[in-house]
BAMIMI-427263 format. One record per residue: residue in one letter; x, z, y of N, C-alpha, C in turn. Coordinates in Angstrom, 2 decimals, padded with zeros to 5 digits. Layout:
<atoms>
   r      n.xx      n.zz      n.yy     ca.xx     ca.zz     ca.yy      c.xx      c.zz      c.yy
   A         X         Z         Y         X         Z         Y         X         Z         Y
...
</atoms>
This chain:
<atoms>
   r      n.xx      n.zz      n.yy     ca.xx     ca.zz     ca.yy      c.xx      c.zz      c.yy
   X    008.74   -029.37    040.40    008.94   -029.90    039.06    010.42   -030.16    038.83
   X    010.89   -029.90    037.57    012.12   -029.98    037.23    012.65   -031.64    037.15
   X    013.72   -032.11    038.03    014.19   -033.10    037.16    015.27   -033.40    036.07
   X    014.89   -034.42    035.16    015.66   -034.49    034.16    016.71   -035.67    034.04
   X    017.37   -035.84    033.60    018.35   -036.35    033.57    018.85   -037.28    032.48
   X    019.36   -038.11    032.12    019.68   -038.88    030.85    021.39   -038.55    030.78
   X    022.00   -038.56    029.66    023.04   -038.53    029.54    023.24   -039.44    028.64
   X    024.70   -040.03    029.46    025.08   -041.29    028.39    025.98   -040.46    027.83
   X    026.57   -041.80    026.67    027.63   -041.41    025.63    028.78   -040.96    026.62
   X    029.09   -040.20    026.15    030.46   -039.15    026.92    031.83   -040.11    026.96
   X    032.50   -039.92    028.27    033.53   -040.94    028.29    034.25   -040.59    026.91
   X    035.08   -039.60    026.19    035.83   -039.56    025.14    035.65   -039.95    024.42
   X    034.08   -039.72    023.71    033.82   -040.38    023.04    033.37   -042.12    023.41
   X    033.26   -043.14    023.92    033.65   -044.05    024.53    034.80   -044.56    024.09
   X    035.82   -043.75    024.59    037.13   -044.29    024.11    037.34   -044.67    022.75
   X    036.94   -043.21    021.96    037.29   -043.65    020.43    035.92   -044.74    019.70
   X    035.21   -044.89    020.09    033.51   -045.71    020.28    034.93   -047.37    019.83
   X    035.04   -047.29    021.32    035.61   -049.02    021.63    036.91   -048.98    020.70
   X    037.26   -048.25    020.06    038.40   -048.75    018.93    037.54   -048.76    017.37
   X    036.99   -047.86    017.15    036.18   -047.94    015.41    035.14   -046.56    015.92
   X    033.95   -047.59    015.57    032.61   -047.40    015.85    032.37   -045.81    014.50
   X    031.45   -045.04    014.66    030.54   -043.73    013.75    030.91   -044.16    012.61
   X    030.66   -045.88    012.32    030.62   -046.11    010.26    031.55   -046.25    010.32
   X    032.96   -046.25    011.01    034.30   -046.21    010.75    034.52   -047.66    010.70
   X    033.74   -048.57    011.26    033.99   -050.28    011.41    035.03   -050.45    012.80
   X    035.83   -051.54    012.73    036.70   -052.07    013.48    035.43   -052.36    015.29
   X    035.57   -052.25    016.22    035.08   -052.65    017.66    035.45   -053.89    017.81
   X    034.39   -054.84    018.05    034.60   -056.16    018.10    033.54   -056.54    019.61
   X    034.60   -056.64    020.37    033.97   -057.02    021.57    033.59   -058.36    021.69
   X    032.63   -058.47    022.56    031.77   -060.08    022.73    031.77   -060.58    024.29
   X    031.40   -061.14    024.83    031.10   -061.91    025.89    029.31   -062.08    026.19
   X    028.89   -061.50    026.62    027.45   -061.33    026.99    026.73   -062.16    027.45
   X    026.54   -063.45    026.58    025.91   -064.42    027.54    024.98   -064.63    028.20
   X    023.81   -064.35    027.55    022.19   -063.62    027.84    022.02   -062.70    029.04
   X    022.65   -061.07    028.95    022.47   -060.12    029.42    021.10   -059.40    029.11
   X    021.08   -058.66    029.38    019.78   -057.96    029.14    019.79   -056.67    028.41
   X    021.15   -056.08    027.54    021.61   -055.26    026.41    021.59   -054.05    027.32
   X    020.81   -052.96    026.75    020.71   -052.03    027.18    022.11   -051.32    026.62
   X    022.92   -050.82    028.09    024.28   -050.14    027.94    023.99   -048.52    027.86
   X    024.54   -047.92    026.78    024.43   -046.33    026.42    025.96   -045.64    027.20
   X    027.01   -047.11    028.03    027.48   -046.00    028.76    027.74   -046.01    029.95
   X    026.82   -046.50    030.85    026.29   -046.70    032.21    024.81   -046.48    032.65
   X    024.07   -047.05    031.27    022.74   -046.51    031.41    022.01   -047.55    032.06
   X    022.07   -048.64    032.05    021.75   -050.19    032.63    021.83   -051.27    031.77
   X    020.85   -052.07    032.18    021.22   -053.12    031.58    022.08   -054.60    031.54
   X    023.02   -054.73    030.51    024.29   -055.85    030.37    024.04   -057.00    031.60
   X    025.01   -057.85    032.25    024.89   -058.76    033.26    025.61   -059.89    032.09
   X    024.65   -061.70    032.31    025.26   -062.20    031.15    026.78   -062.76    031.70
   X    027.91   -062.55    031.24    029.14   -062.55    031.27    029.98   -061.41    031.19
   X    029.93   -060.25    030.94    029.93   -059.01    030.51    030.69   -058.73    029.03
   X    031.94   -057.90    029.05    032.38   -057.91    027.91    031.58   -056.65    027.26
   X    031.01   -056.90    026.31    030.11   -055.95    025.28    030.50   -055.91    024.07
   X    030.15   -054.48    023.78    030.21   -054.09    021.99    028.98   -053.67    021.51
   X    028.69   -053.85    020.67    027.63   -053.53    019.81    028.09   -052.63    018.84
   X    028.03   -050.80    018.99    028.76   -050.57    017.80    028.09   -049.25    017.28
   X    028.37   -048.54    016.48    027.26   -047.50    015.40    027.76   -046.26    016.25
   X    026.65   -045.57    016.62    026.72   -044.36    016.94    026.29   -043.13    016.23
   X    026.86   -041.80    016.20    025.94   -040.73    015.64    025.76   -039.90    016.82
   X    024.54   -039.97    017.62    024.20   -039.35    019.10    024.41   -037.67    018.25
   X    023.78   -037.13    017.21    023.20   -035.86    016.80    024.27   -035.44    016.40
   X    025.06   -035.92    015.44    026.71   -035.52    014.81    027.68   -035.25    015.68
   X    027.40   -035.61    017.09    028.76   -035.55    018.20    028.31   -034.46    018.82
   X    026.78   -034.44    019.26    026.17   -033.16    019.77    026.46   -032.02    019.20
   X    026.35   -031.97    017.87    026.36   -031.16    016.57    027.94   -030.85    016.32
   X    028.71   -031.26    016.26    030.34   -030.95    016.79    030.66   -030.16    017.96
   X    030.03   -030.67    018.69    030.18   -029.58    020.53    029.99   -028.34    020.06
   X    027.75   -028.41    019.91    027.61   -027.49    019.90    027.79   -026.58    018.28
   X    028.13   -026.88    017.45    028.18   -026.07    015.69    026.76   -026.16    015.16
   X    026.36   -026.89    015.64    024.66   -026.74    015.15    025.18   -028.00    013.61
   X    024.14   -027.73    012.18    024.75   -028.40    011.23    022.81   -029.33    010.89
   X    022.87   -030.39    011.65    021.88   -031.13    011.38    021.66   -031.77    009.95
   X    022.29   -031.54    009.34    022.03   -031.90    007.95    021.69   -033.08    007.70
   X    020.29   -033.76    006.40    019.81   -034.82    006.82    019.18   -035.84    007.99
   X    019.10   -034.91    008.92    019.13   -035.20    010.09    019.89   -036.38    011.48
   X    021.10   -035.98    010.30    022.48   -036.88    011.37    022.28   -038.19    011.05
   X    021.95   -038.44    011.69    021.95   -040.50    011.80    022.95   -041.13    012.21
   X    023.15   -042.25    012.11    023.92   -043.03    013.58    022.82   -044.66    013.21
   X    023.33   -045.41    014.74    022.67   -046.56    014.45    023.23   -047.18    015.64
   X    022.57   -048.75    015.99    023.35   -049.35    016.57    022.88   -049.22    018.78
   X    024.36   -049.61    019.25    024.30   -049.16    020.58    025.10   -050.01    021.29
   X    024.59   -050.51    022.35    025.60   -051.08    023.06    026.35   -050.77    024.46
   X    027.89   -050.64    024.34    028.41   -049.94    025.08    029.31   -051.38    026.07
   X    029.90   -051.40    027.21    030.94   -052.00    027.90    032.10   -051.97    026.38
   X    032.86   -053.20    026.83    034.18   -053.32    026.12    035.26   -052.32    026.49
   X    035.75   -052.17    027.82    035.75   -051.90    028.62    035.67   -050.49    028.77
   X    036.35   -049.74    029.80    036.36   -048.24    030.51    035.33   -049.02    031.62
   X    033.92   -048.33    032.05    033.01   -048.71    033.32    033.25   -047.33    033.68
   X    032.23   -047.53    035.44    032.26   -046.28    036.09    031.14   -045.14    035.82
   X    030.27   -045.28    034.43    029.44   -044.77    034.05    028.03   -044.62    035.53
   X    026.89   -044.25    034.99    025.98   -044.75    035.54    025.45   -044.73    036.89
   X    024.77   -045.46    037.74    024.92   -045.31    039.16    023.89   -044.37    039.83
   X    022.80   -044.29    038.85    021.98   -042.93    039.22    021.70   -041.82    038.58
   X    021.35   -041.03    039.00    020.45   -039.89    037.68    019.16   -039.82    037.58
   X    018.30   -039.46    037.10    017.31   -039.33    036.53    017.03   -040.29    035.09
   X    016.34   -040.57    034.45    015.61   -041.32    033.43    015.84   -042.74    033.35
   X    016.64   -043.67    033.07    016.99   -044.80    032.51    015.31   -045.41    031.77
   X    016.28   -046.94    032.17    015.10   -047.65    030.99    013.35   -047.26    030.97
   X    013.13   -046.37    031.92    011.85   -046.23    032.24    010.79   -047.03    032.05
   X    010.77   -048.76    031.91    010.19   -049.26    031.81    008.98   -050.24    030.87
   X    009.38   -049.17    030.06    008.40   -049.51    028.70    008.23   -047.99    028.12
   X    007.13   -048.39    026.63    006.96   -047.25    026.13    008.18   -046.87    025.25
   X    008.24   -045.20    025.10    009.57   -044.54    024.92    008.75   -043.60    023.86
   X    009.86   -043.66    022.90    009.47   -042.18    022.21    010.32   -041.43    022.26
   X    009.82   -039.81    022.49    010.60   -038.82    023.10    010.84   -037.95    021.79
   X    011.86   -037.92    021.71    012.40   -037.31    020.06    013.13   -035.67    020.66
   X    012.54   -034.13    019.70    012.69   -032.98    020.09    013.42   -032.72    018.96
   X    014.71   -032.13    019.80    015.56   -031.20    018.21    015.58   -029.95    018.58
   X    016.07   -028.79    017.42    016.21   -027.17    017.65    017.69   -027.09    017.74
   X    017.92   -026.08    017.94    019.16   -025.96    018.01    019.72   -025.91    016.59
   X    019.39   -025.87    015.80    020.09   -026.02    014.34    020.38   -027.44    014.18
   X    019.88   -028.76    015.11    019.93   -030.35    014.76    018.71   -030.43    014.10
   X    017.50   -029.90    013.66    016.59   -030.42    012.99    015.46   -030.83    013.93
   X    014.68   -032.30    013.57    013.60   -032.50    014.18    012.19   -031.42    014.08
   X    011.77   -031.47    015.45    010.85   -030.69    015.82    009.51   -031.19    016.01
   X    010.05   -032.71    016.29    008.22   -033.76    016.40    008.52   -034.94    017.21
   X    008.12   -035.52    017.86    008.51   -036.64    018.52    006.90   -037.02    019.69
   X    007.28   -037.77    020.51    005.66   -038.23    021.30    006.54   -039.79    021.40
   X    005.27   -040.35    021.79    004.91   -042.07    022.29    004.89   -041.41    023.64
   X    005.94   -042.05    024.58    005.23   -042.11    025.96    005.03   -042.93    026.62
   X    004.16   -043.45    027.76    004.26   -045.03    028.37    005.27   -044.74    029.53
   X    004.82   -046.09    030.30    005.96   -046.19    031.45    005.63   -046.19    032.54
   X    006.39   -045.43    033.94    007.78   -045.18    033.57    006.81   -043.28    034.06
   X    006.06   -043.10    034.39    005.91   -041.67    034.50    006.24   -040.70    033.36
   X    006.38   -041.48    032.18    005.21   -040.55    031.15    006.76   -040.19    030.64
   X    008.18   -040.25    030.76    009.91   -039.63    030.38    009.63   -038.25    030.67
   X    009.24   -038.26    032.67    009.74   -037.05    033.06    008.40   -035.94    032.37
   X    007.50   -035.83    032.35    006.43   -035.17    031.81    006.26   -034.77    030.45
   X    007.01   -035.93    029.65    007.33   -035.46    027.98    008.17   -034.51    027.72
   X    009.76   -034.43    028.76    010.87   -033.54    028.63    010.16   -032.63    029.38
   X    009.70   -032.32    030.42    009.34   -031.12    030.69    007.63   -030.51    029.47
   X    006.73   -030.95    029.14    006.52   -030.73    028.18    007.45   -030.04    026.49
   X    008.82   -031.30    026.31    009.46   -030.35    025.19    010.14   -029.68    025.80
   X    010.83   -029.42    026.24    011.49   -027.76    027.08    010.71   -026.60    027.49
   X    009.42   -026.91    027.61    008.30   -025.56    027.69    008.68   -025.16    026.32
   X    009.14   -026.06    025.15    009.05   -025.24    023.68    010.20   -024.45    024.17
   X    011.25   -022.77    024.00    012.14   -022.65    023.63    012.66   -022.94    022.35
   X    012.25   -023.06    021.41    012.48   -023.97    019.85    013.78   -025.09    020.71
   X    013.22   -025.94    021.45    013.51   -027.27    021.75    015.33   -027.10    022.81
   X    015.96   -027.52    021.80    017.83   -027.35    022.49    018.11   -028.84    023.45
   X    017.23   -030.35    022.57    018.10   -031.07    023.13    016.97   -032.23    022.68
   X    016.77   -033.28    023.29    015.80   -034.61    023.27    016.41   -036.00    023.42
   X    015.98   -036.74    022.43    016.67   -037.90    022.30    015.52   -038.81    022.83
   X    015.83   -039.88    023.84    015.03   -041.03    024.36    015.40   -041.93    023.62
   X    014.06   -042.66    022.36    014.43   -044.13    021.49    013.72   -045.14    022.40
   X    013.95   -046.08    022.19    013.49   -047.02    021.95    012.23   -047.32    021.09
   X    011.32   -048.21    021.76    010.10   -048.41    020.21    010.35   -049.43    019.71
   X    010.73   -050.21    019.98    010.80   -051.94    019.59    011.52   -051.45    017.79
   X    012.89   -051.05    018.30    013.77   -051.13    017.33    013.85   -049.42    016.47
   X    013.96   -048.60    017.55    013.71   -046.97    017.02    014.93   -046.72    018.05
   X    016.10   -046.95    018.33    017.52   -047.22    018.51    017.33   -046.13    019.71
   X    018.44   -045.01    019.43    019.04   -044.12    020.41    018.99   -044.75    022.04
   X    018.87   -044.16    023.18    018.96   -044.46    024.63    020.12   -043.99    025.21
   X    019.54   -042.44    025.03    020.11   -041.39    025.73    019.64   -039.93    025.23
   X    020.37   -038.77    025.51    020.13   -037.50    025.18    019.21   -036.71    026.66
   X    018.72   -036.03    026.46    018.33   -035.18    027.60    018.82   -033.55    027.06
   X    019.29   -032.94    028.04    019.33   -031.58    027.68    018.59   -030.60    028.44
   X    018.69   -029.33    028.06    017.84   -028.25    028.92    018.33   -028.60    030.36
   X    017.60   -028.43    031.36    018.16   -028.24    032.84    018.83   -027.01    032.96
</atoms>
């Protein structure tokens, strides 16, 4: 069986992330008192004392720049929380955040949605991406969140 992989937000983008966030808002770093904030650029979750940002991402628009694909209504951004901070990005591979239910979001290579699944936890990541990658339709998969809807991580073809 194939494994899959999560990809966080790309260090470059990171960089320009922690100065003015996707909606073009100023980066306003915090102090993490709680912890618990799922980080999009390590792939873990915040420790409370932790300098954090909370700031707008467009996961599909940056993809969609790489690759020329023109997602149209499609392109979102929404909110993500990254380190203040340059970190050493994440300490393992495979599937992040495994531990609740996930919905597994399928795009084509043009950026348009293809369908989405509910999956539970933590088996049901690796079995959904290999499920959407049996589509060839299917270029690239976004892991949300259910609580909120909120971006995770990207998966790509292996």
């Amino acid at each position: 069986m194939t494994t899959y992989c999560a990809r966080p937000v790309p260090p470059s983008v990171l960089k320009e992330l922690r100065s003015t966030d996707d909606a073009g808002r100023e980066t306003v770093p915090v102090t993490d008192t709680e912890g618990g904030a799922p980080l999009r650029c390590c792939l873990r979750r915040s420790e409370p004392g932790e300098r954090i940002a909370l700031v707008s991402y467009a996961p599909l628009r940056r993809w969609a720049a790489e690759t020329g694909a023109d997602p149209g209504a499609y392109d979102e951004r929404g909110p993500v929380f990254v380190h203040a901070e340059e970190c050493a990005g994440p300490d393992e591979d495979g599937l992040p955040f495994a531990n609740a239910h996930r919905v597994v979001r399928r795009y084509s290579a043009e950026g348009h949605i293809l369908g989405g699944r509910l999956v539970g936890a933590p088996e049901g990541l690796g079995q959904a991406c290999a499920e959407a990658f049996a589509d060839p339709e299917v270029a690239l998969v976004h892991v949300r969140a259910v609580e909120y809807g909120c971006f995770l991580y990207e998966v790509r073809r292996p």
